[in-house]
N, C-alpha and C positions, 0 to 999 in steps of 0.2 A: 435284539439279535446280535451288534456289534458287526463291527465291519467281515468278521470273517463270514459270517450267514448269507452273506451275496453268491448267488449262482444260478442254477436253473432244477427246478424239481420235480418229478414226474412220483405218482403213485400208482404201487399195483394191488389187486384186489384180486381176492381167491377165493371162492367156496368151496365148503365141507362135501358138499353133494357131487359136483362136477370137477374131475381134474381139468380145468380151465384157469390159464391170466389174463388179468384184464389189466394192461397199462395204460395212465392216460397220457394228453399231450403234456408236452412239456410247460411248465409253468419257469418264468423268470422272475428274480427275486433280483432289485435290482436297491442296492442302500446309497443315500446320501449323504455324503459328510456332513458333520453342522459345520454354521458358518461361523469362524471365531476371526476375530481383527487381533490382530498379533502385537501387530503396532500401528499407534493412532499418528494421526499427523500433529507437527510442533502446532504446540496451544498456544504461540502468539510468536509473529515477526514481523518485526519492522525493519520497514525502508524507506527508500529516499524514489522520490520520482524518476521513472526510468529506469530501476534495475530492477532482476529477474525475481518474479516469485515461481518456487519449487515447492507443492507439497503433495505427499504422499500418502499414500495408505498400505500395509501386509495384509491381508487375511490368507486364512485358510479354510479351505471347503469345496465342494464340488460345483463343475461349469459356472463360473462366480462369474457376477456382473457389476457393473458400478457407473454411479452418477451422483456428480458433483454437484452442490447446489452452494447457492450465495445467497442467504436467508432462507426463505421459505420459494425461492425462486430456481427450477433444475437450469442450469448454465450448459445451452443448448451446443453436442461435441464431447462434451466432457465427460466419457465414460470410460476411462484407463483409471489404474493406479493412482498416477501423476496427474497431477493438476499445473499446470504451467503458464508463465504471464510472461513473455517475453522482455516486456519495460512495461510499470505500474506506472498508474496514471491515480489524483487524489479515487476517481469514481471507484477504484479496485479495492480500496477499503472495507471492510466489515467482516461478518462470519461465516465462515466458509465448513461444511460438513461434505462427507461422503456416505450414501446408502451404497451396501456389499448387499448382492442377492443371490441365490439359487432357488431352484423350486420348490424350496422348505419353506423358506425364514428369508428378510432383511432383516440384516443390523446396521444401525446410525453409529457414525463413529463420533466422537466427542469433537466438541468444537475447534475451530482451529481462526482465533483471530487475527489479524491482518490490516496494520497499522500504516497507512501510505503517508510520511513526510513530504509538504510542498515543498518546492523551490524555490529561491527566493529572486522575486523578479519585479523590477520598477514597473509602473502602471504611469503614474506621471511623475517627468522627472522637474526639477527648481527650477523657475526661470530666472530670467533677468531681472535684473533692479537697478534701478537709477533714483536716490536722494540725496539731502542735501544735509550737511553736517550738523547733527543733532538731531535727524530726523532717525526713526526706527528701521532697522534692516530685519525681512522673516524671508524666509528662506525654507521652502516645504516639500520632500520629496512623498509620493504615494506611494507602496511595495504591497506585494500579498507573498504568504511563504509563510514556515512554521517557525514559530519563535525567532523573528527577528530581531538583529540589532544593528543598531547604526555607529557608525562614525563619521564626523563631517571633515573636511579638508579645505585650507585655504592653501591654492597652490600644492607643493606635495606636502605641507605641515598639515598632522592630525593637530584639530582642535582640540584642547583639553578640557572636558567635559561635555562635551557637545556631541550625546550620543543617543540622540532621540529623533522622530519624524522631523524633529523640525528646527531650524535653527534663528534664535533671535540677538539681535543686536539693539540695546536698548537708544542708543545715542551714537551714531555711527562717528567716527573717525576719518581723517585722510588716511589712515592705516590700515582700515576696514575695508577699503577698496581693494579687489582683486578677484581673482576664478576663484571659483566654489563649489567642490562635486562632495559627493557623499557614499560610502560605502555600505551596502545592506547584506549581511550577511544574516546566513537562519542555522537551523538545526544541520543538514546537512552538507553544510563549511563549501557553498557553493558562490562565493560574495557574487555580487553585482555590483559595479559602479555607475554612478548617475551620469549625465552628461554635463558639461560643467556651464556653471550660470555667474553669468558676468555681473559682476559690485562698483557700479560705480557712486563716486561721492564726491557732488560739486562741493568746491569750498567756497566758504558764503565770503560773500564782501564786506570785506573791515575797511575804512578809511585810516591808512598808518599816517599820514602828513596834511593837513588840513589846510 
């Protein structure tokens, strides 16, 4: 029928025998738009823990309704347009869809993935060491976060090459002695520093004058 054919219709009826009409009640013809998604929500963003996820859905159609869902799960509230996270946390992760309804038809809108970057945060930081010169120095910081990387510090000197969990000294020195903290940075340029771990290094006893 098309959108114009919505209204209200009454028929009249007449016989050849009897000048008589006979109209009936009104009948209503009432049409439902289809439901078309005009535009889908972005098919992937990524973030960093703690900032805002925004997404959206267009349709068009009549008396439309909607629900968000996070896998196969409807995400209980979440029946606007918009979908909103005020600060993502890692669990915000995964694929996120919206069903658009009316009394005809849903339609699924395409997927919309959602990548939550950790933070990068010490769990255990290095402790203390006490040896004696020539003995081994390890030094091991713990971090969780996405794509970490380290840097170790003696005092405020970056170590050169010493950019991993862990930091070893094969035969330690009187120079190897000093504070020792480490920097853990990740994907979202959020560093961390350790709390600093004290080196110390007795010097063995030499007999100089006999």
């Amino acid at each position: 029928l098309g959108a114009t054919g919505a209204g209200e219709y009454t028929e009249k009826i007449a016989g050849s025998c009897v000048v008589i009409t006979v109209t009936s009640s009104i009948a209503t013809l009432i049409l439902t738009e289809e439901t078309i998604i005009t535009l889908q929500p972005e098919p992937s963003t990524t973030l960093c823990a703690g900032q805002e996820l925004d997404l959206f859905v267009t349709a068009m159609g009549t008396d439309l309704t909607y629900q968000w869902f996070k896998g196969t799960t409807a995400l209980v509230g979440e029946t606007n347009p918009t979908l909103n996270i005020l600060a993502v946390t890692p669990a915000d992760a995964g694929t996120y869809t919206v069903v658009v309804t009316n009394s005809c038809q849903e339609v699924i809108s395409e997927d919309a993935v959602v990548i939550v970057n950790e933070l990068p945060a010490i769990t255990v930081d290095p402790s203390d060491v006490t040896v004696c010169e020539g003995q081994p120095i390890n030094l091991i910081v713990t971090a969780t976060g996405t794509d970490l990387t380290y840097q170790w510090f003696l005092g405020t000197t970056a170590i050169l090459g010493a950019d991993s969990s862990t930091y070893s000294v094969p035969s330690a020195t009187l120079a190897d002695a000093g504070n020792y903290s480490v920097r853990v940075n990740g994907i979202c340029d959020a560093p961390v520093t350790s709390i600093v771990a004290v080196v110390i290094v007795n010097e063995t006893v030499n007999i100089n004058v006999q």
